[in-house]
N, C-alpha and C positions, 0 to 999 in steps of 0.2 A: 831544740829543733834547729837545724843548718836551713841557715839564710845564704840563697847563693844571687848574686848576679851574673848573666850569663848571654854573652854576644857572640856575632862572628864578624868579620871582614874579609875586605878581596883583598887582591893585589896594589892594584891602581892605589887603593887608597892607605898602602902602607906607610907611607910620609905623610899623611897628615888627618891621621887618628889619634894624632897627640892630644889636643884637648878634649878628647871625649874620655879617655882612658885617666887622663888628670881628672878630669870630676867624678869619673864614677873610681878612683881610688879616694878619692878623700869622704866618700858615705861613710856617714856611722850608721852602726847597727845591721854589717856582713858583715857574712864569717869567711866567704869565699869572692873571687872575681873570676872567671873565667873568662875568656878570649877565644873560640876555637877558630883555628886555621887548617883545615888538610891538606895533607899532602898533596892532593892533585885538585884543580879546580874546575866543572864539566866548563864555562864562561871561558877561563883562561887554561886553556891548554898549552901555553907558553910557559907557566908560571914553573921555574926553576927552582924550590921550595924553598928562598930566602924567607926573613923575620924582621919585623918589626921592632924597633925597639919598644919595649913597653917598662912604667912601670912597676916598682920592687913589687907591689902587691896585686899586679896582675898574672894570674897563671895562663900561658898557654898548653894548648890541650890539642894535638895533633889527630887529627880522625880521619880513616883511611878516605872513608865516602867525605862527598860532599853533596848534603840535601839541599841546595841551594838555603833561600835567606835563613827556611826553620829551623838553619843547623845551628841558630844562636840558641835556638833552647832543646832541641828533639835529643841532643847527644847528652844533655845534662840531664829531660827527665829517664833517658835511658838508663844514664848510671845511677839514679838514686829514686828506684822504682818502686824499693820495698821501704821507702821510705814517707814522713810528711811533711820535708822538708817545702823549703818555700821558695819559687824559684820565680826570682825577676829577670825577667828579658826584655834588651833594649836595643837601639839601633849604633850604628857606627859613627855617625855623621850627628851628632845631637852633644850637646852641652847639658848636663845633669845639674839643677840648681844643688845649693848645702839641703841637705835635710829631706830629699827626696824620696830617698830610698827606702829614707826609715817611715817616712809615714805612709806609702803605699804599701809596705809589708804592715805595718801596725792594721792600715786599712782591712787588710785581707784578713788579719787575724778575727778581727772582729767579722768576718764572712768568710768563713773554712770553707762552706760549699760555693764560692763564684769565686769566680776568676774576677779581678780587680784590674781597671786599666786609667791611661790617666786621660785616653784620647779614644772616640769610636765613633761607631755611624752606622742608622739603622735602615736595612733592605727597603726598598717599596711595597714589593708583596711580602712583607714578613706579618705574618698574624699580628705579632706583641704581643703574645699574653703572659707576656714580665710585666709587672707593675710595681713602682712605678716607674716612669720612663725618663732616662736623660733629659734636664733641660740645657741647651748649648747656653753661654753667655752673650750678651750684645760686648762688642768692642767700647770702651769706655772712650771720655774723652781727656782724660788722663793718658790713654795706652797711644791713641794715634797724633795725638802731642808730641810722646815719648818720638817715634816712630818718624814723624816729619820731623822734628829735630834731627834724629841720626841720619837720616837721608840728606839730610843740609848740611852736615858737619862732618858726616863721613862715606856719607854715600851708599853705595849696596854691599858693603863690608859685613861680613861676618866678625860677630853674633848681632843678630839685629835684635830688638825690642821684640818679646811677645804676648799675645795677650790671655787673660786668663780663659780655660777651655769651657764649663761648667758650671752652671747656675746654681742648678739645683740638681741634686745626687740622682742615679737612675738607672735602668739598665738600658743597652742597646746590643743588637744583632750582631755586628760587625767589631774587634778590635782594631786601634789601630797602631802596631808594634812600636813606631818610632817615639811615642812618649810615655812608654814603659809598661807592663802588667807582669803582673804577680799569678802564677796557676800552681798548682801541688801533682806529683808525678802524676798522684792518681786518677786524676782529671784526663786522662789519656790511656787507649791501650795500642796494642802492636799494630792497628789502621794507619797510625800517625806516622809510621814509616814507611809506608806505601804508596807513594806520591806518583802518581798516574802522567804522564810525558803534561808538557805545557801548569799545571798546576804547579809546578815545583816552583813555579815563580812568584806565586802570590798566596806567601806563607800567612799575611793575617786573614784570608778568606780560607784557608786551607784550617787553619788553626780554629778560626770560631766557629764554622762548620765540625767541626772534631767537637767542641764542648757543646753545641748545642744537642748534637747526635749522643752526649752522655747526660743532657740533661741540664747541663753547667751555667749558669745564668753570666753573663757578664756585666759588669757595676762599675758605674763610674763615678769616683768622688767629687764633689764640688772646689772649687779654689785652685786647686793645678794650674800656673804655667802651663804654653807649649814649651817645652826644649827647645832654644835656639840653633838652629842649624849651624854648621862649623863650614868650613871651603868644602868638605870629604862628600857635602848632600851633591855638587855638581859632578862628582865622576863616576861612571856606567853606573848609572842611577836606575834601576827594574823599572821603574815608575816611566820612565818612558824609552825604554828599550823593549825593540819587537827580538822574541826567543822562541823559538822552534815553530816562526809561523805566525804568532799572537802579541800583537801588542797589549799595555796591561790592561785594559778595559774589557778586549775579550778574553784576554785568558781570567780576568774575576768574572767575565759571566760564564765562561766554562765550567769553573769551578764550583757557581749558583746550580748550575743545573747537573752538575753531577751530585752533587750535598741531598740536589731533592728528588734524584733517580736514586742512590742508593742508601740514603739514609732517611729519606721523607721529613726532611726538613725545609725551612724556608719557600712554603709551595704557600 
Protein backbone atom coordinates (compact mmCIF):
# COMPACT_ATOMS: atom_id res chain seq x y z
CA UNK A 1 0.00 0.00 0.00
CA UNK A 2 1.65 3.69 -1.20
CA UNK A 3 2.09 5.93 1.91
CA UNK A 4 2.18 9.48 0.35
CA UNK A 5 2.62 12.79 2.22
CA UNK A 6 1.19 15.59 0.42
CA UNK A 7 1.23 19.54 0.78
CA UNK A 8 1.11 22.81 -1.06
CA UNK A 9 2.52 26.25 -0.64
CA UNK A 10 2.44 29.92 -2.03
CA UNK A 11 4.72 32.13 -3.12
CA UNK A 12 5.64 34.40 -0.28
CA UNK A 13 6.68 31.54 1.51
CA UNK A 14 9.06 30.16 -1.05
CA UNK A 15 12.26 31.01 0.98
CA UNK A 16 11.39 29.71 3.95
CA UNK A 17 9.72 26.42 3.70
CA UNK A 18 13.07 24.97 4.25
CA UNK A 19 12.63 23.45 7.54
CA UNK A 20 9.25 22.04 6.94
CA UNK A 21 10.33 20.10 3.80
CA UNK A 22 13.77 19.04 5.96
CA UNK A 23 11.57 17.20 8.48
CA UNK A 24 8.92 15.95 6.57
CA UNK A 25 11.96 14.27 4.13
CA UNK A 26 13.59 12.71 6.92
CA UNK A 27 10.06 10.44 7.92
CA UNK A 28 10.40 6.89 7.82
CA UNK A 29 7.83 4.88 6.64
CA UNK A 30 6.88 7.05 2.91
CA UNK A 31 7.04 6.00 -0.07
CA UNK A 32 6.23 9.43 -1.72
CA UNK A 33 6.49 13.51 -0.64
CA UNK A 34 4.74 15.57 -2.70
CA UNK A 35 4.89 19.57 -2.78
CA UNK A 36 2.17 20.85 -5.13
CA UNK A 37 2.63 24.30 -6.56
CA UNK A 38 0.43 25.57 -9.82
CA UNK A 39 1.13 27.25 -12.21
CA UNK A 40 -1.01 30.12 -11.53
CA UNK A 41 -2.26 31.21 -8.08
CA UNK A 42 -6.21 32.72 -7.69
CA UNK A 43 -4.10 34.93 -4.18
CA UNK A 44 -1.05 35.71 -6.27
CA UNK A 45 -1.90 36.74 -9.63
CA UNK A 46 1.62 38.13 -9.86
CA UNK A 47 3.28 34.88 -9.35
CA UNK A 48 5.69 34.47 -12.42
CA UNK A 49 5.90 30.51 -12.02
CA UNK A 50 9.41 30.45 -10.11
CA UNK A 51 10.36 27.24 -7.58
CA UNK A 52 11.56 26.61 -4.57
CA UNK A 53 14.40 24.85 -3.96
CA UNK A 54 13.38 21.68 -2.33
CA UNK A 55 14.84 18.67 -1.18
CA UNK A 56 16.23 15.34 -3.31
CA UNK A 57 13.12 13.57 -1.91
CA UNK A 58 10.56 15.99 -2.40
CA UNK A 59 8.63 15.75 -5.77
CA UNK A 60 6.94 18.83 -7.06
CA UNK A 61 3.85 18.21 -8.93
CA UNK A 62 2.61 21.23 -11.12
CA UNK A 63 -1.45 21.50 -11.39
CA UNK A 64 -3.10 23.66 -13.72
CA UNK A 65 -5.96 24.75 -11.00
CA UNK A 66 -5.28 26.11 -7.86
CA UNK A 67 -7.99 24.86 -5.05
CA UNK A 68 -6.75 27.04 -2.72
CA UNK A 69 -5.19 25.47 0.79
CA UNK A 70 -7.15 21.64 -0.08
CA UNK A 71 -4.79 21.49 -3.16
CA UNK A 72 -2.21 19.97 -0.40
CA UNK A 73 -4.35 16.85 -0.56
CA UNK A 74 -7.67 17.16 -3.30
CA UNK A 75 -4.70 16.68 -6.33
CA UNK A 76 -3.25 13.63 -4.59
CA UNK A 77 -6.66 11.89 -3.73
CA UNK A 78 -7.46 12.75 -7.38
CA UNK A 79 -4.61 10.87 -8.84
CA UNK A 80 -4.68 7.74 -6.65
CA UNK A 81 -8.62 7.27 -6.61
CA UNK A 82 -8.74 3.74 -7.55
CA UNK A 83 -6.63 3.08 -5.05
CA UNK A 84 -6.05 2.53 -0.72
CA UNK A 85 -3.41 4.18 -0.47
CA UNK A 86 -2.75 6.45 2.48
CA UNK A 87 -2.58 9.90 2.28
CA UNK A 88 -1.19 12.38 4.88
CA UNK A 89 -1.48 16.02 4.55
CA UNK A 90 0.02 18.66 6.22
CA UNK A 91 0.81 22.36 6.42
CA UNK A 92 3.57 24.53 5.08
CA UNK A 93 4.66 26.34 8.00
CA UNK A 94 5.08 23.43 10.65
CA UNK A 95 8.07 21.51 11.87
CA UNK A 96 7.33 17.60 11.76
CA UNK A 97 8.82 15.88 14.84
CA UNK A 98 11.26 12.11 13.94
CA UNK A 99 8.79 9.49 13.82
CA UNK A 100 5.58 11.37 13.04
CA UNK A 101 4.54 10.15 10.16
CA UNK A 102 5.02 6.68 10.68
CA UNK A 103 2.90 6.59 13.60
CA UNK A 104 -0.10 8.56 12.34
CA UNK A 105 -0.15 6.37 9.23
CA UNK A 106 0.29 3.11 11.62
CA UNK A 107 -2.61 4.89 13.54
CA UNK A 108 -4.87 4.92 10.66
CA UNK A 109 -4.12 1.45 9.72
CA UNK A 110 -5.43 0.32 12.76
CA UNK A 111 -8.83 2.60 11.72
CA UNK A 112 -9.24 2.05 7.76
CA UNK A 113 -12.72 3.56 8.12
CA UNK A 114 -11.63 7.33 10.03
CA UNK A 115 -9.72 9.59 9.10
CA UNK A 116 -6.90 10.14 11.80
CA UNK A 117 -5.68 13.50 12.70
CA UNK A 118 -3.19 14.72 15.16
CA UNK A 119 -5.17 18.25 16.03
CA UNK A 120 -9.23 19.05 15.93
CA UNK A 121 -12.18 20.67 17.53
CA UNK A 122 -15.62 19.99 17.84
CA UNK A 123 -18.78 22.30 16.49
CA UNK A 124 -21.30 23.51 19.30
CA UNK A 125 -24.27 22.46 17.72
CA UNK A 126 -22.75 19.17 16.46
CA UNK A 127 -24.89 16.27 17.91
CA UNK A 128 -21.70 13.86 18.71
CA UNK A 129 -22.90 10.65 18.29
CA UNK A 130 -19.10 9.47 17.83
CA UNK A 131 -18.05 8.01 20.94
CA UNK A 132 -15.89 8.31 22.42
CA UNK A 133 -14.95 11.81 22.24
CA UNK A 134 -11.58 13.77 22.29
CA UNK A 135 -10.09 14.50 25.59
CA UNK A 136 -7.74 17.86 24.91
CA UNK A 137 -4.63 17.81 27.50
CA UNK A 138 -4.05 20.39 30.34
CA UNK A 139 -0.65 22.18 29.61
CA UNK A 140 1.91 20.50 32.01
CA UNK A 141 4.23 22.26 34.16
CA UNK A 142 6.99 20.76 32.57
CA UNK A 143 5.76 22.36 29.00
CA UNK A 144 5.44 26.04 30.26
CA UNK A 145 8.79 25.85 32.02
CA UNK A 146 9.94 24.72 28.82
CA UNK A 147 8.15 27.75 27.08
CA UNK A 148 9.25 30.66 29.82
CA UNK A 149 12.66 29.39 29.39
CA UNK A 150 12.70 30.07 25.56
CA UNK A 151 11.01 33.34 25.83
CA UNK A 152 13.92 34.35 28.23
CA UNK A 153 16.78 33.03 26.30
CA UNK A 154 15.50 33.43 22.99
CA UNK A 155 12.53 35.13 22.70
CA UNK A 156 9.55 34.75 20.14
CA UNK A 157 11.96 32.82 17.70
CA UNK A 158 10.81 30.00 15.88
CA UNK A 159 10.30 26.78 16.76
CA UNK A 160 9.11 27.57 20.13
CA UNK A 161 8.16 24.62 22.80
CA UNK A 162 4.95 22.89 22.27
CA UNK A 163 2.76 21.15 24.20
CA UNK A 164 1.25 17.78 23.89
CA UNK A 165 -2.49 18.09 22.13
CA UNK A 166 -4.56 14.93 23.57
CA UNK A 167 -5.39 13.12 26.69
CA UNK A 168 -7.27 10.62 25.94
CA UNK A 169 -8.00 9.30 22.27
CA UNK A 170 -11.48 10.29 20.61
CA UNK A 171 -13.30 11.69 17.89
CA UNK A 172 -14.12 15.36 16.99
CA UNK A 173 -16.16 17.17 14.25
CA UNK A 174 -13.72 19.48 12.85
CA UNK A 175 -9.93 18.51 11.68
CA UNK A 176 -7.39 20.68 12.09
CA UNK A 177 -4.82 20.30 8.94
CA UNK A 178 -1.73 21.94 10.33
CA UNK A 179 -0.67 19.00 12.64
CA UNK A 180 -1.26 16.33 10.03
CA UNK A 181 -4.20 13.64 9.23
CA UNK A 182 -4.18 10.68 7.37
CA UNK A 183 -7.69 10.01 4.82
CA UNK A 184 -7.82 7.07 1.98
CA UNK A 185 -9.02 8.46 -1.63
CA UNK A 186 -11.98 6.75 -0.91
CA UNK A 187 -13.13 8.77 1.74
CA UNK A 188 -13.99 11.38 -0.94
CA UNK A 189 -16.05 11.72 -4.20
CA UNK A 190 -16.08 14.33 -7.11
CA UNK A 191 -18.10 17.05 -4.41
CA UNK A 192 -14.68 17.59 -3.07
CA UNK A 193 -13.78 19.42 -5.99
CA UNK A 194 -16.43 21.68 -6.15
CA UNK A 195 -15.58 24.35 -3.94
CA UNK A 196 -18.40 27.03 -3.94
CA UNK A 197 -16.67 30.99 -3.98
CA UNK A 198 -15.44 32.00 -0.27
CA UNK A 199 -15.20 28.26 0.99
CA UNK A 200 -12.17 27.55 -0.88
CA UNK A 201 -10.45 29.17 1.93
CA UNK A 202 -11.23 27.07 4.67
CA UNK A 203 -10.09 23.63 3.53
CA UNK A 204 -10.36 21.88 7.08
CA UNK A 205 -14.11 22.85 7.40
CA UNK A 206 -14.60 22.14 3.72
CA UNK A 207 -12.68 18.77 4.23
CA UNK A 208 -14.49 17.47 7.55
CA UNK A 209 -17.78 18.49 6.23
CA UNK A 210 -16.94 16.09 2.99
CA UNK A 211 -16.21 12.99 5.49
CA UNK A 212 -18.74 13.57 7.77
CA UNK A 213 -21.33 13.72 4.66
CA UNK A 214 -19.63 10.10 3.81
CA UNK A 215 -20.03 8.92 7.18
CA UNK A 216 -16.15 9.08 8.04
CA UNK A 217 -15.64 9.51 11.64
CA UNK A 218 -12.44 11.61 12.59
CA UNK A 219 -10.04 10.23 15.64
CA UNK A 220 -7.52 11.60 17.31
CA UNK A 221 -4.69 9.81 19.06
CA UNK A 222 -3.55 10.67 22.37
CA UNK A 223 0.45 11.81 23.06
CA UNK A 224 1.03 14.10 19.73
CA UNK A 225 2.92 17.13 19.83
CA UNK A 226 1.60 20.45 18.31
CA UNK A 227 4.14 20.96 15.29
CA UNK A 228 6.14 23.87 15.93
CA UNK A 229 5.47 26.69 13.75
CA UNK A 230 8.54 27.78 11.47
CA UNK A 231 8.82 32.08 10.35
CA UNK A 232 6.53 30.68 7.03
CA UNK A 233 3.12 30.57 9.90
CA UNK A 234 3.57 34.76 9.57
CA UNK A 235 3.14 35.19 5.78
CA UNK A 236 -0.41 35.71 4.09
CA UNK A 237 -1.50 33.57 6.63
CA UNK A 238 -5.82 32.44 5.51
CA UNK A 239 -6.22 32.51 9.19
CA UNK A 240 -6.52 36.05 9.12
CA UNK A 241 -6.81 37.37 5.86
CA UNK A 242 -10.36 38.57 4.70
CA UNK A 243 -10.81 36.78 0.76
CA UNK A 244 -13.54 37.44 -1.48
CA UNK A 245 -15.40 39.41 1.28
CA UNK A 246 -14.90 36.99 4.45
CA UNK A 247 -12.77 36.94 7.04
CA UNK A 248 -11.96 33.34 8.26
CA UNK A 249 -14.54 33.14 10.89
CA UNK A 250 -17.27 33.82 8.50
CA UNK A 251 -16.20 32.21 5.83
CA UNK A 252 -16.10 28.56 8.54
CA UNK A 253 -19.60 29.68 9.37
CA UNK A 254 -20.48 29.87 5.65
CA UNK A 255 -19.19 26.68 5.17
CA UNK A 256 -21.36 25.19 8.69
CA UNK A 257 -24.20 26.29 6.99
CA UNK A 258 -23.86 25.26 3.76
CA UNK A 259 -22.43 21.25 5.07
CA UNK A 260 -26.08 21.58 6.76
CA UNK A 261 -28.26 23.05 3.82
CA UNK A 262 -26.81 20.49 1.51
CA UNK A 263 -25.50 17.63 3.08
CA UNK A 264 -27.71 17.63 6.56
CA UNK A 265 -24.97 17.51 8.67
CA UNK A 266 -23.74 19.38 11.61
CA UNK A 267 -27.51 20.79 12.42
Amino acid sequence: MLRVISLSTIPPRFQEIGPTLDSLAKQAGVDEIRLYIPRAYRRFPEYSGELPDVPDRIKIIRPDDDLGPASKVLFTIQSLRETEAQILFCDDDRIYQAGWAERLLSEQSARPEDCVAVIGKDLPASARSRQPRAVRARRTVKYRAHRIYHRITKGNVYPRPEPVIIAKPGYVDVLQGYGGAVVRPRFFDDRAFDIPDVLWTVDDYWLSGLLAARGIGIWLPAGFERPAATSANDLDALFDATIDGAGRLEANQQCISYMQRHFHIWS
